[in-house]
Backbone bond lengths (Angstrom), bond angles and torsions (degrees), N, CA, C in turn:
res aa  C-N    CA-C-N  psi(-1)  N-CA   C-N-CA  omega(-1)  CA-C   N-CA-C  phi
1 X - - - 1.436 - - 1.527 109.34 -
2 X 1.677 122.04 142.11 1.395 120.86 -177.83 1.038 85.28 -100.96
3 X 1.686 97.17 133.54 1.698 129.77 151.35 1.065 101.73 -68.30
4 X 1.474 102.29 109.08 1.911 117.09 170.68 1.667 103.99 -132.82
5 X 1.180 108.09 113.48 1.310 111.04 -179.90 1.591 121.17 -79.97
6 X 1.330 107.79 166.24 1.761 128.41 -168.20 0.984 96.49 -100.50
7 X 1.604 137.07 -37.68 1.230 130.32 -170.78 1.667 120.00 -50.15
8 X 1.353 123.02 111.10 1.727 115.02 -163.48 1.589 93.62 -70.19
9 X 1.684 139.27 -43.45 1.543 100.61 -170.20 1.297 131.71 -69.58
10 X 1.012 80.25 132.78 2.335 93.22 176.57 1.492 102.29 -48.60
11 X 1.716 122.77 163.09 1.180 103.73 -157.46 1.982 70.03 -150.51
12 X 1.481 127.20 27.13 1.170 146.50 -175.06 1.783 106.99 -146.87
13 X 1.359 106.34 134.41 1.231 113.79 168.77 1.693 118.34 -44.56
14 X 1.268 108.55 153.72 1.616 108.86 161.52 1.442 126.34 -53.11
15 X 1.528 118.58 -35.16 1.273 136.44 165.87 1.418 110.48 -59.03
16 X 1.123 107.81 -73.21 1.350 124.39 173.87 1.857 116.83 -17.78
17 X 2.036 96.06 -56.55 1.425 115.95 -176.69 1.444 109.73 -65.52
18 X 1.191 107.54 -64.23 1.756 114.31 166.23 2.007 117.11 -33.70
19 X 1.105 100.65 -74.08 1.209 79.37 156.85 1.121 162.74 -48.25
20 X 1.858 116.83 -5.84 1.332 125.34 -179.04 1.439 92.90 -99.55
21 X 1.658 114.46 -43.28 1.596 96.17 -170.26 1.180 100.82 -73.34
22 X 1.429 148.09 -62.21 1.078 126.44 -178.02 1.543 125.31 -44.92
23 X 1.289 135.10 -0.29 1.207 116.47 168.49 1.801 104.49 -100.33
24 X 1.032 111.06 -25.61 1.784 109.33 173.37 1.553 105.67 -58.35
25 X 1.707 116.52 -40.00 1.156 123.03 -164.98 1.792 104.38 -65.60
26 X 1.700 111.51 -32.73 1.397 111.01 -170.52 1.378 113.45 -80.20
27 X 1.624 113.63 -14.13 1.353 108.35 157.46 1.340 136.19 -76.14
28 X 1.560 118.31 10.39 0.854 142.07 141.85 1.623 147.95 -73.85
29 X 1.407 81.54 -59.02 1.820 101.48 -175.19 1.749 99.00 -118.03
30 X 1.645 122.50 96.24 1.043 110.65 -160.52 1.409 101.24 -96.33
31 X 1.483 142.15 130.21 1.468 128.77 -166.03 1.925 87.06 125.62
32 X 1.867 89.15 175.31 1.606 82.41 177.42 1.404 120.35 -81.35
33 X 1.050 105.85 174.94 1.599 109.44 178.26 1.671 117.99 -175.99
34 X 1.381 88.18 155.56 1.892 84.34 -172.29 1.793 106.99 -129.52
35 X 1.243 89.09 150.09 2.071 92.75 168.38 1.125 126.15 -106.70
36 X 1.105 117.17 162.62 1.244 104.25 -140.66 1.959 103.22 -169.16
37 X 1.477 116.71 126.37 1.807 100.58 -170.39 1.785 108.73 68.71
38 X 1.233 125.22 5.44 1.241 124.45 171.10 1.716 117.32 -48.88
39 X 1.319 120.10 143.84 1.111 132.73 167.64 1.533 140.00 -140.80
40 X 1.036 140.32 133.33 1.306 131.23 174.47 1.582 118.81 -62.53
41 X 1.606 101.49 125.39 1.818 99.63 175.25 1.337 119.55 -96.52
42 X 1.553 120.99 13.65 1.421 114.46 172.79 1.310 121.61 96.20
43 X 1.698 129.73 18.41 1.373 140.53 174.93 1.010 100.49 -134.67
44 X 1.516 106.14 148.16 1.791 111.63 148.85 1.118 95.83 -136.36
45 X 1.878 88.11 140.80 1.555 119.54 -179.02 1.520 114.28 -71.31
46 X 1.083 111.55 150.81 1.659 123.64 169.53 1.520 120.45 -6.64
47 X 1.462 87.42 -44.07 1.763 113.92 -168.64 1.516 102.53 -88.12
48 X 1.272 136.06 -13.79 0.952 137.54 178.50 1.349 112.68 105.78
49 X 1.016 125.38 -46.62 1.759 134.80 161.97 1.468 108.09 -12.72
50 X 1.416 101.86 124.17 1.552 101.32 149.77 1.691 136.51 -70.52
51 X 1.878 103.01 144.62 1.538 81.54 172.00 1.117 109.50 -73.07
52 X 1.954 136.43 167.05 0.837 161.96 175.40 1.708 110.22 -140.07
53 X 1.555 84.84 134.56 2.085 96.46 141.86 1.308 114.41 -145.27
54 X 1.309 105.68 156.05 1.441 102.30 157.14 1.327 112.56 168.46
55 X 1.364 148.86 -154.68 1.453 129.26 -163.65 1.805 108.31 -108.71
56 X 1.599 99.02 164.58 1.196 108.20 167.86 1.583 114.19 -137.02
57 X 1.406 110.43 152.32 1.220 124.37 174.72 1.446 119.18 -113.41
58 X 1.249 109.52 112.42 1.435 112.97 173.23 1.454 131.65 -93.56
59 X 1.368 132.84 146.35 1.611 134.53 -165.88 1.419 116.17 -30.90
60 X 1.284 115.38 -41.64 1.454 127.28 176.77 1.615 111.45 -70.91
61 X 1.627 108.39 -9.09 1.310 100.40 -169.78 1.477 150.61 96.39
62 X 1.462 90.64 -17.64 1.750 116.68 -178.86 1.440 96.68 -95.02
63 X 2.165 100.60 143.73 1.476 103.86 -167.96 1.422 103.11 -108.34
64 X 1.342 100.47 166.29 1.877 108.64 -177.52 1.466 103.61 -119.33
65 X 1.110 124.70 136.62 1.543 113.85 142.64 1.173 123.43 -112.96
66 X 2.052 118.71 141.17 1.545 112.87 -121.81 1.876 60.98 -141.14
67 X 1.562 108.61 153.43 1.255 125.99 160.41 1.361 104.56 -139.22
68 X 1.398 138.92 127.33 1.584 146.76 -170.24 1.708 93.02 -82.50
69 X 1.565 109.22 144.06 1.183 118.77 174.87 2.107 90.57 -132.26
70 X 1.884 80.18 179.80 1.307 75.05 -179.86 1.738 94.26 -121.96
71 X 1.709 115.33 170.89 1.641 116.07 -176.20 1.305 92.79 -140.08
72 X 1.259 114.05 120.25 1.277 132.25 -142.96 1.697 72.25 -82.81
73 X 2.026 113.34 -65.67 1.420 91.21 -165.84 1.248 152.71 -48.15
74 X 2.016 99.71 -36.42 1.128 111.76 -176.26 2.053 95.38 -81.34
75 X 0.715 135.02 18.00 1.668 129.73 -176.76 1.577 109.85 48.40
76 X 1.275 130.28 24.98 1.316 122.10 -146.27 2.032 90.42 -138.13
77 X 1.055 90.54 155.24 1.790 103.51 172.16 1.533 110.83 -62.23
78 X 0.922 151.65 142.18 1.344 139.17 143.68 1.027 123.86 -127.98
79 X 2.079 144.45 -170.03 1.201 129.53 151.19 1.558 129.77 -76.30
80 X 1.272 98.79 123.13 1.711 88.92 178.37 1.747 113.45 -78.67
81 X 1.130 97.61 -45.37 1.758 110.59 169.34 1.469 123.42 -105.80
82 X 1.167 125.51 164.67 1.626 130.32 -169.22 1.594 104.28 176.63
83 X 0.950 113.91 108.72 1.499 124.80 -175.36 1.474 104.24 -147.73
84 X 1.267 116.40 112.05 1.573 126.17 152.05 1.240 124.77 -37.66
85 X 1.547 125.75 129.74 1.363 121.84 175.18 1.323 108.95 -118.68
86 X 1.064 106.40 152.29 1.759 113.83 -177.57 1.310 89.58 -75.86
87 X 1.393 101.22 156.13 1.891 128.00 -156.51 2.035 87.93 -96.08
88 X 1.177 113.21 92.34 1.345 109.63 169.46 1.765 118.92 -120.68
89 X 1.110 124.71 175.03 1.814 123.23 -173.56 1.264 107.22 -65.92
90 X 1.354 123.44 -27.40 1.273 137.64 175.14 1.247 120.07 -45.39
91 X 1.523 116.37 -54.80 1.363 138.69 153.13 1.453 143.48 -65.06
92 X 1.416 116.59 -10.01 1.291 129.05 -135.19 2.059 100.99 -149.78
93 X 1.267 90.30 -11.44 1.902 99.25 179.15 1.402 108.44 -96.96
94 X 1.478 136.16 -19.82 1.186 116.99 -173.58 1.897 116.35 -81.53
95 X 1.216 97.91 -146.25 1.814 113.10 -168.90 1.143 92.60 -103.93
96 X 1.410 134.87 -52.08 1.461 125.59 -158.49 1.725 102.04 -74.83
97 X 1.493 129.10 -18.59 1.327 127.88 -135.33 1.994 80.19 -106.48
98 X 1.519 111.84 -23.08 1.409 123.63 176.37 1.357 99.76 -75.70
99 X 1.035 102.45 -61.91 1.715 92.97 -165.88 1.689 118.33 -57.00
100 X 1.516 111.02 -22.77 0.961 124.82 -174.21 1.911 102.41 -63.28
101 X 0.978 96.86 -58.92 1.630 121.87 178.77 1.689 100.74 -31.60
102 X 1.611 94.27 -60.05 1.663 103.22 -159.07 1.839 107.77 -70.04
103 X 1.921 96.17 -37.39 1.527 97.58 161.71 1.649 121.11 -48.92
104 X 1.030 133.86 -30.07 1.333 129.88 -171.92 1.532 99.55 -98.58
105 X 1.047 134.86 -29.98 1.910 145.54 166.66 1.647 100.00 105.01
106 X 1.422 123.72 58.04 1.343 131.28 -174.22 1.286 121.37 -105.51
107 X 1.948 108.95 -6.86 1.428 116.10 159.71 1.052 90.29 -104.44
């Protein structure tokens, strides 16, 4: 069984965190990409990392929704889930889902 703790403080820099999900995320979505609606789910991994989900936008434009798992072998964060969502207003009207856009240079 993985020891994954309840305790919500991160016990890893913000930098630190960003960098793990974004590198689980690039084994996914290889090319640029941005996150976007992210949230904390209430664990930290081994590594200290928080879990996370929340969406991504890739260059082409098509969105993901990404939930972080943990791999016991590799010791490392990864995605446990990844499912494409159809591109609807629902998704696509807020601030973060803009900035996301402008992060990748899509306006």
């Amino acid at each position: 069984m993985t020891d994954i703790s309840t305790d919500l403080t991160p016990r890893v820099s913000a930098d630190v965190q960003r960098a793990a999900i974004r590198a689980a995320i690039a084994d996914r979505c290889p090319g640029p990409f941005a996150i976007f609606d992210a949230t904390v789910e209430g664990r930290i991994y081994p590594n200290g990392v928080e879990e996370k989900s929340g969406l991504v936008l890739n260059e082409d434009g098509r969105i993901w929704f990404f939930w972080t798992g943990w791999d016991e072998k590799r010791q490392a964060v990864t995605i446990r889930h990844w499912d494409e969502e159809p591109i609807t207003p629902l998704l696509t009207s807020g601030r973060e889902y803009e900035r996301a856009r402008r992060e990748l240079g899509l306006d």
